[in-house]
C-alpha positions as CSV (number, residue, x, y, z in Angstrom):
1,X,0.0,0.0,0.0
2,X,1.1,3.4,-0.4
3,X,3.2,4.9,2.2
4,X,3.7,2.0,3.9
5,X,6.8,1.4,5.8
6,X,8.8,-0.9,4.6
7,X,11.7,-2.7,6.5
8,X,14.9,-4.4,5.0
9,X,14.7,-8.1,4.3
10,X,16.2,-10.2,6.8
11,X,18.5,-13.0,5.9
12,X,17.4,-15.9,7.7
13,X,20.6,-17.5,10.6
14,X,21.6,-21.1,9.6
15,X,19.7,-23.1,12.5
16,X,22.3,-26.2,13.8
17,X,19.6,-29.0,13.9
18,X,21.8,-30.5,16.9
19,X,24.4,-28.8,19.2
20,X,28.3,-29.1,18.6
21,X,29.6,-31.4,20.9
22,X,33.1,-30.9,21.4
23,X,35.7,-33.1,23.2
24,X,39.7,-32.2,24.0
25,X,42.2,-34.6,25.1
26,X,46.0,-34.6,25.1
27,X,47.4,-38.3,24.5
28,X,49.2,-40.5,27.3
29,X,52.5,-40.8,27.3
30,X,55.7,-39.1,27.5
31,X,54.2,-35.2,26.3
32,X,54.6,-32.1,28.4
33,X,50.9,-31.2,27.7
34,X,49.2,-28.7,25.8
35,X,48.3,-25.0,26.3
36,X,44.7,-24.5,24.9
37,X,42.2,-21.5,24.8
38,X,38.9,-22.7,24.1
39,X,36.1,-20.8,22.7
40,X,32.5,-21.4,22.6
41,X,30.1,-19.9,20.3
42,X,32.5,-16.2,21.0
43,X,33.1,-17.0,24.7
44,X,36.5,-18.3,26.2
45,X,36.1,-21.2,28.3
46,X,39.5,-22.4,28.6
47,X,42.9,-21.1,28.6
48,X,45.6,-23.1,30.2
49,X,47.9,-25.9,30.2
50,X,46.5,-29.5,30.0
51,X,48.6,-32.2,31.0
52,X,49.5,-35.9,29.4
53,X,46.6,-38.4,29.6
54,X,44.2,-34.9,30.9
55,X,40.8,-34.3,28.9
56,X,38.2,-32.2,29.4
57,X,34.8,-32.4,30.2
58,X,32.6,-32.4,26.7
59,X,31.1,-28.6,25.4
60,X,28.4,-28.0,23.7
61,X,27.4,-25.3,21.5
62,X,25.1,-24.0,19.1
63,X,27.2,-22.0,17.1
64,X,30.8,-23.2,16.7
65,X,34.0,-24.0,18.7
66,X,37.2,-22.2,18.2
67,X,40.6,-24.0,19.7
68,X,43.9,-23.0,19.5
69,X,46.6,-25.4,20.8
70,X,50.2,-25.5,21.5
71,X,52.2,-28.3,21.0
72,X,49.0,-29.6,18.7
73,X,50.7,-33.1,18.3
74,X,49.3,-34.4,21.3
75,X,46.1,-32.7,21.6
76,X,42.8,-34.7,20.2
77,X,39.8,-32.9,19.1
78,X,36.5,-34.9,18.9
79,X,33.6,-33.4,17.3
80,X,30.2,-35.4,17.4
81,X,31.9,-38.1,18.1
82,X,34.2,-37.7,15.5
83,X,38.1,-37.3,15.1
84,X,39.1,-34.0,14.2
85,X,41.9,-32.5,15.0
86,X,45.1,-32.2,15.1
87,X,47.7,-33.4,12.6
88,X,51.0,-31.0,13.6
89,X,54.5,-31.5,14.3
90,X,55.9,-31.6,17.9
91,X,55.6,-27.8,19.6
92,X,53.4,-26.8,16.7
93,X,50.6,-24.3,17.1
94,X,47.6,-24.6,15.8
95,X,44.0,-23.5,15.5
96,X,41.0,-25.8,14.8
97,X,37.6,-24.1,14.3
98,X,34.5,-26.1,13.8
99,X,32.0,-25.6,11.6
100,X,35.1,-25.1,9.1
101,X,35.2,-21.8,7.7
């Protein structure tokens, strides 16, 4: 109708049908551990050493999970039940986000 206001068309959000379950681990053995900083959908949750044979408990979220991890070799990262992360040398540094980008 005339003069009506009109408003900008929204883009519909991507809707997760399930939450991101995320697991972290560092392997047994002889490792001196991993430092990690966790985040969950934008909010740290973690940020400190974990040691050999350590894990965490799992996260969820709705959004996506952002890790960065020293000394990446030794760190596992389980999404869903599923093996992830992290191929890397020894010391290595790296950053794993989920849903990939």
């Amino acid at each position: 109708p005339a003069g009506a206001a009109t408003s900008p068309t929204s883009v519909p959000t991507p809707q997760i049908d399930a939450p991101i379950v995320a697991e972290v681990s560092i392997d047994n053995g002889d490792n001196r551990g991993s430092w990690l900083q966790i985040k969950v959908d934008g909010q740290t949750v973690f940020q400190k050493v974990l040691g050999s044979g350590q894990s965490l408990p799992a996260y969820r979220a709705q959004r996506d999970v952002w890790i960065r991890a020293g000394n990446a070799s030794v760190v596992s990262v389980v999404i869903n039940g599923q093996k992830q992360c992290c191929t890397a040398n020894p010391g290595e540094v790296v950053t794993f986000i989920w849903p990939p980008r």
